[in-house]
FIFINU-951686 format. One record per residue (C-alpha): x, y, z. Coordinates in steps of 0.25 Angstrom, whole numbers. Example, Ala and Ser with C-alpha at 12.3 -4.5 7.8 and 13.67 -1.06 7.14 Angstrom:
<nodes>
[node [49; -18; 31]];
[node [55; -4; 29]];
</nodes>
This chain:
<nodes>
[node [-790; 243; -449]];
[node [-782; 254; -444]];
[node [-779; 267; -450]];
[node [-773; 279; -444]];
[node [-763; 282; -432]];
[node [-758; 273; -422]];
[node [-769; 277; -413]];
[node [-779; 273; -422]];
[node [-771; 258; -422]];
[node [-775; 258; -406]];
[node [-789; 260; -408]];
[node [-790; 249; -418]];
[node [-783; 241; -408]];
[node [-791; 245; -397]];
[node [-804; 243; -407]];
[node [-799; 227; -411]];
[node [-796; 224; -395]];
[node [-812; 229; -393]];
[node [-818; 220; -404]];
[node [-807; 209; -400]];
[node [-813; 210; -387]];
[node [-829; 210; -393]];
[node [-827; 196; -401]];
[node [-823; 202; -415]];
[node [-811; 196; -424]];
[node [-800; 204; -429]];
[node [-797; 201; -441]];
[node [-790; 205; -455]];
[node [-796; 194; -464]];
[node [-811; 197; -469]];
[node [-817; 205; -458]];
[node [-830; 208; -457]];
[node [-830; 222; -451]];
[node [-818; 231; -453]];
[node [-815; 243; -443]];
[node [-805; 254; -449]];
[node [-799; 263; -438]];
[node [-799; 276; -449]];
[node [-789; 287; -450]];
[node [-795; 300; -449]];
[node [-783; 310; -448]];
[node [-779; 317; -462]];
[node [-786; 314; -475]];
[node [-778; 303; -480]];
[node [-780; 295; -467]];
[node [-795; 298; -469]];
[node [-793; 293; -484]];
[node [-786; 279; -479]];
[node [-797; 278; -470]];
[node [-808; 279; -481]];
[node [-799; 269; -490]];
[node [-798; 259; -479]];
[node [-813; 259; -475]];
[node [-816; 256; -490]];
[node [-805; 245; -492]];
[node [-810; 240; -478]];
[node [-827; 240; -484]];
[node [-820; 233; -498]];
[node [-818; 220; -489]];
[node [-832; 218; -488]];
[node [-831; 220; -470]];
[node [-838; 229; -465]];
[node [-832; 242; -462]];
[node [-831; 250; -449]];
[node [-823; 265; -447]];
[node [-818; 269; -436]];
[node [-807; 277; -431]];
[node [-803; 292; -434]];
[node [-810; 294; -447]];
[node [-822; 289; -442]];
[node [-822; 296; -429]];
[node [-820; 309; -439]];
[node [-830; 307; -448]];
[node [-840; 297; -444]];
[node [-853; 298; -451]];
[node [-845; 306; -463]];
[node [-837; 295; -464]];
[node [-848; 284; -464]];
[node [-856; 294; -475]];
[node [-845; 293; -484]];
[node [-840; 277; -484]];
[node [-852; 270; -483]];
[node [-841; 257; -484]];
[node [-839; 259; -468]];
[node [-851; 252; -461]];
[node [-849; 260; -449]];
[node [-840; 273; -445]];
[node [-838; 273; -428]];
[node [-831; 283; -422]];
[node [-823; 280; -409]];
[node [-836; 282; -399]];
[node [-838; 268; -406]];
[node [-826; 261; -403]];
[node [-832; 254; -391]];
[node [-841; 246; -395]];
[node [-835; 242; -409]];
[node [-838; 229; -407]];
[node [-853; 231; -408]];
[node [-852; 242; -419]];
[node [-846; 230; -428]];
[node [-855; 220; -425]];
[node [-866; 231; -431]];
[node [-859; 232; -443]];
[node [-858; 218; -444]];
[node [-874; 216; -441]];
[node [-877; 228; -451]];
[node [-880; 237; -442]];
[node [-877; 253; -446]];
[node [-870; 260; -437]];
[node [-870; 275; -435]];
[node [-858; 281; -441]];
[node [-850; 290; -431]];
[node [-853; 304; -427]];
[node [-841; 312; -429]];
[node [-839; 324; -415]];
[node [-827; 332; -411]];
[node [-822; 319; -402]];
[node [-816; 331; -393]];
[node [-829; 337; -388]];
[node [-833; 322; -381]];
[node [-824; 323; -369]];
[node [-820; 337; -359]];
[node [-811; 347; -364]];
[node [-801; 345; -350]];
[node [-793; 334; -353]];
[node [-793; 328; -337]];
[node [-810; 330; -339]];
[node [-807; 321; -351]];
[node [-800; 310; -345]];
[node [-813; 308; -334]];
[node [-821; 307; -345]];
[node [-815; 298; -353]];
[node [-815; 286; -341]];
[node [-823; 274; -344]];
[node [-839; 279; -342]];
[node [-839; 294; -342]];
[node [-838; 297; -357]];
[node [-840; 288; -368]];
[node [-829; 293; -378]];
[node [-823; 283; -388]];
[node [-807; 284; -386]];
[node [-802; 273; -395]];
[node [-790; 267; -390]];
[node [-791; 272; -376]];
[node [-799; 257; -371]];
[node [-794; 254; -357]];
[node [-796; 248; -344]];
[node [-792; 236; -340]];
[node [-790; 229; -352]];
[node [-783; 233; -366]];
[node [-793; 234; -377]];
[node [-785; 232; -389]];
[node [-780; 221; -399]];
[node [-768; 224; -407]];
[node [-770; 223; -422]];
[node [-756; 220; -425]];
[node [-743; 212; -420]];
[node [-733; 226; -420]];
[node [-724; 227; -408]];
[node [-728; 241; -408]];
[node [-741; 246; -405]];
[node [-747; 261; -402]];
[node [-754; 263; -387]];
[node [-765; 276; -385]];
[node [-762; 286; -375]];
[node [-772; 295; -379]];
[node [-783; 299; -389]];
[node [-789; 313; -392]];
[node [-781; 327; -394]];
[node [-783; 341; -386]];
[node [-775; 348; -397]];
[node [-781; 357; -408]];
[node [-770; 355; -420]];
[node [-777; 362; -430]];
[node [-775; 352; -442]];
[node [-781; 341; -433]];
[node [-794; 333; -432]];
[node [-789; 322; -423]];
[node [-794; 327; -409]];
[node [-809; 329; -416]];
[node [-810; 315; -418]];
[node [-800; 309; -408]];
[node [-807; 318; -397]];
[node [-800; 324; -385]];
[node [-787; 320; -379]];
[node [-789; 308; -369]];
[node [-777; 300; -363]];
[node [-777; 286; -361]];
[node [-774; 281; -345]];
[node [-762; 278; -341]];
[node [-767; 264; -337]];
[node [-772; 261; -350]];
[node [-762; 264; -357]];
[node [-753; 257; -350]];
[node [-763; 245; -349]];
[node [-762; 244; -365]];
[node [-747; 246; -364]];
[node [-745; 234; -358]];
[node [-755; 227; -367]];
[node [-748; 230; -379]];
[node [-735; 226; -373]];
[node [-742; 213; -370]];
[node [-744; 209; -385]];
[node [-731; 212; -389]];
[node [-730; 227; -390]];
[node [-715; 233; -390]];
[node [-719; 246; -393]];
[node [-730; 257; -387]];
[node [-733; 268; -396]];
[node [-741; 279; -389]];
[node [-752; 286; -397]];
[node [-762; 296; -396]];
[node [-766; 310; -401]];
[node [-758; 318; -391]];
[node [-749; 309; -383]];
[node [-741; 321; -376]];
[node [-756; 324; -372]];
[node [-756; 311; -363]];
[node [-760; 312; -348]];
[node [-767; 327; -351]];
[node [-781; 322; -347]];
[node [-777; 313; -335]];
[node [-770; 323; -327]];
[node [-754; 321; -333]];
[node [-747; 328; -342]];
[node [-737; 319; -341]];
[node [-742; 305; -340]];
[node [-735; 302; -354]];
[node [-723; 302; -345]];
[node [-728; 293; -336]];
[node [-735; 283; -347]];
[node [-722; 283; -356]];
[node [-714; 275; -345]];
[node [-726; 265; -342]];
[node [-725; 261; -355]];
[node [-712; 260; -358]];
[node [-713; 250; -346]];
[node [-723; 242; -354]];
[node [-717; 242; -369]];
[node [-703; 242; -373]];
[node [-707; 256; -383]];
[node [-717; 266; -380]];
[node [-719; 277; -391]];
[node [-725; 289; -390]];
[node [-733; 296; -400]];
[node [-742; 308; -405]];
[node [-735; 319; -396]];
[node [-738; 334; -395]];
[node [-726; 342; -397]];
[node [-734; 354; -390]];
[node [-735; 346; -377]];
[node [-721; 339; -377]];
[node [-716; 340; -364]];
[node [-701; 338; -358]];
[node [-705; 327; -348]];
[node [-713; 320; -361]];
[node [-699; 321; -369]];
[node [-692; 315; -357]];
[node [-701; 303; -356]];
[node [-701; 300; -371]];
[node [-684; 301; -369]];
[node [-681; 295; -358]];
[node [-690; 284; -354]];
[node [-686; 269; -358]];
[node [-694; 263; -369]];
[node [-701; 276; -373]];
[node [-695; 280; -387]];
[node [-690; 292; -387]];
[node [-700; 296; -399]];
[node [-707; 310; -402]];
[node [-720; 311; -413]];
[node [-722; 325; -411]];
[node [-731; 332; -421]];
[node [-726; 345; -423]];
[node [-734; 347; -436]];
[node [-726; 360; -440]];
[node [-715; 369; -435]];
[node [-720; 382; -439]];
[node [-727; 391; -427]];
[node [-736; 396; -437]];
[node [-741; 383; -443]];
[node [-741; 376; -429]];
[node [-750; 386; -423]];
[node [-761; 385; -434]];
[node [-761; 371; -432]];
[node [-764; 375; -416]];
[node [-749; 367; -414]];
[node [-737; 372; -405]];
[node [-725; 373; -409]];
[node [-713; 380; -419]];
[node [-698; 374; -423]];
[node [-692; 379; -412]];
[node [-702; 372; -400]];
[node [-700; 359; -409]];
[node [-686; 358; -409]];
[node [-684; 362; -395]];
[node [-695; 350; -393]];
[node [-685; 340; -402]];
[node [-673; 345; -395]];
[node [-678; 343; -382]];
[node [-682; 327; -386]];
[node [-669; 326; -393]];
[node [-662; 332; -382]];
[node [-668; 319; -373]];
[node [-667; 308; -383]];
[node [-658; 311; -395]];
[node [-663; 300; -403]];
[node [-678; 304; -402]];
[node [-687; 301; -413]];
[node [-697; 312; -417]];
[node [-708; 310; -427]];
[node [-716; 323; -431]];
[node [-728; 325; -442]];
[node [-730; 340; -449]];
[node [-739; 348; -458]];
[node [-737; 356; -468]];
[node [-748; 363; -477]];
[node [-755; 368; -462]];
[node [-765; 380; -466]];
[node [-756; 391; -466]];
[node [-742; 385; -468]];
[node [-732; 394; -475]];
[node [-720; 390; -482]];
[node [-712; 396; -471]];
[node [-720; 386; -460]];
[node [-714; 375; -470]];
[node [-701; 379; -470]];
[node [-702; 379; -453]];
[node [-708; 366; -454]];
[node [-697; 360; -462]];
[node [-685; 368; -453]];
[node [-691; 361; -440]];
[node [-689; 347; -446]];
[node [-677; 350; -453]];
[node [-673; 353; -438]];
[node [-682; 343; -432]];
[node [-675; 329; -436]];
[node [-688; 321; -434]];
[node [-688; 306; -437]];
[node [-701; 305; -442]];
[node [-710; 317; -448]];
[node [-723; 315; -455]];
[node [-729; 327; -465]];
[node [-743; 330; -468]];
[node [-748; 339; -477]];
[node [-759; 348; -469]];
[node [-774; 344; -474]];
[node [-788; 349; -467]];
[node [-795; 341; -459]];
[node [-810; 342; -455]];
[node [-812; 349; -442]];
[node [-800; 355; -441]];
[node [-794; 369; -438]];
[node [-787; 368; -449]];
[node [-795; 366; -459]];
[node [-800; 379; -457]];
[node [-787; 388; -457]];
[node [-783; 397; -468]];
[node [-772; 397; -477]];
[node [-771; 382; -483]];
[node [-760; 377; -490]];
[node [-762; 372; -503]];
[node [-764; 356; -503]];
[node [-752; 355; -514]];
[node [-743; 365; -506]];
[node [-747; 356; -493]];
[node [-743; 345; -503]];
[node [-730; 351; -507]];
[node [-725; 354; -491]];
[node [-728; 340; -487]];
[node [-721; 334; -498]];
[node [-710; 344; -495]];
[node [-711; 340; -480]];
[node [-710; 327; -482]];
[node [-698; 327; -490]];
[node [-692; 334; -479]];
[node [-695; 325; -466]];
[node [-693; 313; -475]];
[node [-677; 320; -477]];
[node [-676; 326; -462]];
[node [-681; 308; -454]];
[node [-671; 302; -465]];
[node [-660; 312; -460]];
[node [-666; 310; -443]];
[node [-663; 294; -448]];
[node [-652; 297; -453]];
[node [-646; 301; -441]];
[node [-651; 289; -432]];
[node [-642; 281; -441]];
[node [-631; 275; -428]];
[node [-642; 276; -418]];
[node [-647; 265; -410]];
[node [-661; 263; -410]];
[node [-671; 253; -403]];
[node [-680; 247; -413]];
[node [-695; 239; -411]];
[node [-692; 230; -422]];
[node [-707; 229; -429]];
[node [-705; 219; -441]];
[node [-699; 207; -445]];
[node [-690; 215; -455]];
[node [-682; 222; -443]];
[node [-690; 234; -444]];
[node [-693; 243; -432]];
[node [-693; 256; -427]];
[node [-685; 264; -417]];
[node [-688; 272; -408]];
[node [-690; 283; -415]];
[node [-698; 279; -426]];
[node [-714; 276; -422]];
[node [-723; 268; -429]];
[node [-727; 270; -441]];
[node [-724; 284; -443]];
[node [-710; 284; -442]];
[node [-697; 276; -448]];
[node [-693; 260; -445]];
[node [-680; 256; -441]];
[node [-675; 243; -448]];
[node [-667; 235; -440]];
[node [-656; 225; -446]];
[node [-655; 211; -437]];
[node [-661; 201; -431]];
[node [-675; 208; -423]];
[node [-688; 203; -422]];
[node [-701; 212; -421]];
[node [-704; 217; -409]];
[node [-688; 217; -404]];
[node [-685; 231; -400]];
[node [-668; 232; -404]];
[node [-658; 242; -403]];
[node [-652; 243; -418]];
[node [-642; 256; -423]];
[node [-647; 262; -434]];
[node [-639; 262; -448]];
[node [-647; 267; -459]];
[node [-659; 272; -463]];
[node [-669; 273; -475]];
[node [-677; 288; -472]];
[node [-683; 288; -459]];
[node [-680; 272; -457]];
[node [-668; 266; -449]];
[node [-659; 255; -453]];
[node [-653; 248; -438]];
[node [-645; 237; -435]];
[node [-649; 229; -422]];
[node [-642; 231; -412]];
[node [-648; 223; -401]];
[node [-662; 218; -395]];
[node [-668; 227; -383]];
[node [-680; 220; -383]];
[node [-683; 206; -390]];
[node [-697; 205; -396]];
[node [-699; 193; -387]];
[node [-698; 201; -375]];
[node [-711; 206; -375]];
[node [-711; 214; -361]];
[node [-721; 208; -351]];
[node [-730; 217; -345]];
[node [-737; 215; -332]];
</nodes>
């Protein structure tokens, strides 16, 4: 069971091809050891977590956590839901196979040891990648399994899949816990990457969607700043659609902008987390940034594709906030035309900067500028759909009711695309959009680029 980001979903995927591999059955019908991938980012992911391991210990299986809230909290975790036979952190990955036969055989595990996961490898990114090679440092990195064979089993039948670049993260966002658990920045090879690529194309996979902490990171520790340039092509020669994700806007970059425009089959999609647009707020948060840089960023992505999508997340109720950071917040995505935005209400999280700062926003005032932030985007992507109503979209159709998304709507987080005609899942088609309901697209089809029968057959 998988909670959490799309990063999470590779790990499970990477943790079912190794007990594959070892001799265990996957399966949804009376299982005799569940394994939950936890969620350990905001509080109410922790809570889904908790509720799931619980729903998951009613069934009368045994129960195994792993995953971010483990990683977190470890022994904590294991002290207060006594349901969950044993708590691994990611260390433990390796040898799951074994860890679940000794739950099986009745045998206590110790729970994880929770450690700041960024003290475990060099602080100079190129140190990092030596030590990361295969016998130097033993450092779990769940979904970076490579060599010569892909370890993965794919747990569902979708015509999209995500694909890991990297895991970890250098920067030191205030309000953020991930890089504690997650550890230090660490790129995947090129090779690898590439070798799982074309694996998931191999079992019918139409679209790549690139993940990690920090994607505009990619290539730091291996000598290249640029290697996301040189990767993106690659892949767009494996997959019809490659999608990339989780990028920095603080290390956005014209010849990134120019790859992400101009190179067939790579959607010309932006999730930038730009989290504010008030100097001040930014700066607290140990962010970059104001209005006027994010425009200029916008327009320079706008100026080389018109049609680009852009997602974004913000927070509102950061330590320090004033009603005046607020109003600049809302003037930017006034100004911004985004195509998906996501608002979270500010929170402390253990471990964190943040949660030592001064000046807090009251909880219900935090309450009261989310909900008035969410009214706001939710008006500001109906108008940006609004406007693509005329355009010509291509659209990965991904159910049997005509729904897909277009290129500029990812997985999950943004709007669908429903398309009237004759489709099949997995047929990528050109449709004109004619209407829309919010931030999701009515389309009439057009024609068929790519038939789902046509799976590309990769060497």
């Amino acid at each position: 069971m998988t909670l959490g980001c799309a990063r999470n979903e590779v790990d499970s995927e990477e943790l079912a091809g190794r007990l594959e591999a070892a001799g265990w059955e996957l399966t949804d019908e009376a299982p005799d050891v569940v394994v939950v991938n936890t969620c350990g980012f905001v509080e109410s992911a922790k809570k889904d977590s908790i509720d799931t391991l619980l729903a998951a210990s009613d069934t009368g299986a045994k129960v195994v956590a792993v995953g971010c809230l483990a990683e977190r909290y470890g022994e904590e975790l294991a002290g207060q839901l006594p349901e969950a036979d044993a708590v691994l952190g990611f260390d433990s990955y390796a040898e799951m196979s074994t860890h679940l036969r000794s739950v099986l055989d009745g045998v206590a595990i110790p729970s994880h040891t929770p450690g700041d996961r960024r003290k475990l490898l060099p602080i100079s990114p190129v140190e990092r990648a030596a030590a990361v090679e295969p016998g130097t440092i033993d450092i779990g990195l769940p979904g970076h399994a490579g060599g010569p064979q892909v370890v993965r089993r794919r747990l569902d039948d979708s015509p999209v899949a995500p694909l890991k670049l990297a895991s970890g993260c250098d920067r030191r966002c205030a309000f953020c816990a991930i890089p504690s658990f997650r550890g230090a920045f660490v790129s995947r090879r090129p090779s690898d990457v590439l070798a799982e690529a074309r694996w998931l194309a191999e079992h019918g996979v139409r679209e790549l969607v690139l993940v990690s902490e920090n994607s505009t990171s990619y290539g730091k520790d291996l000598g290249d700043l640029q290697l996301l340039e040189t990767l993106l092509p690659e892949l767009a020669a494996i997959a019809p659609r490659v999608r990339l994700s989780y990028l920095q806007p603080a290390e956005m970059r014209p010849t990134l902008v120019d790859t992400l425009t101009r190179t067939p089959g790579v959607v010309p999609y932006f999730d930038m987390s730009f989290q504010h647009a008030s100097a001040t707020v930014l700066r607290r948060m140990r962010r970059f940034g104001d209005t006027a840089r994010f425009l200029d960023l916008l327009a320079q992505i706008r100026a080389a594709a018109p049609t680009a999508g852009v997602r974004s997340n913000v927070i509102v109720g950061f330590p320090g906030e004033t009603e005046a950071d607020v109003a600049e917040l809302e003037h930017f995505l006034t100004e911004a035309r985004l195509d998906a935005i996501g608002v979270f209400g500010y929170s402390d999280e253990d471990g964190t900067e943040a949660e030592g700062l001064p000046d807090k926003v009251d909880p219900d005032e935090v309450h009261r500028r989310v909900a008035r932030l969410t009214a706001l985007a939710e008006q500001l992507t109906a108008q940006r759909a609004d406007e693509r109503v005329g355009e010509v979209v291509e659209v990965l159709i991904e159910s049997t009711d005509g729904e897909g998304r277009a290129a500029h709507q990812a997985p999950d987080v943004d709007g669908t695309t429903l398309v009237s005609g004759d489709v099949r899942v997995g047929d990528i088609v050109r449709a004109v959009v004619v209407g829309t309901e919010g931030v999701d697209l009515l389309a009439d089809l057009v024609d068929i680029i790519l038939p789902a029968a046509l799976v590309p057959v990769v060497a």
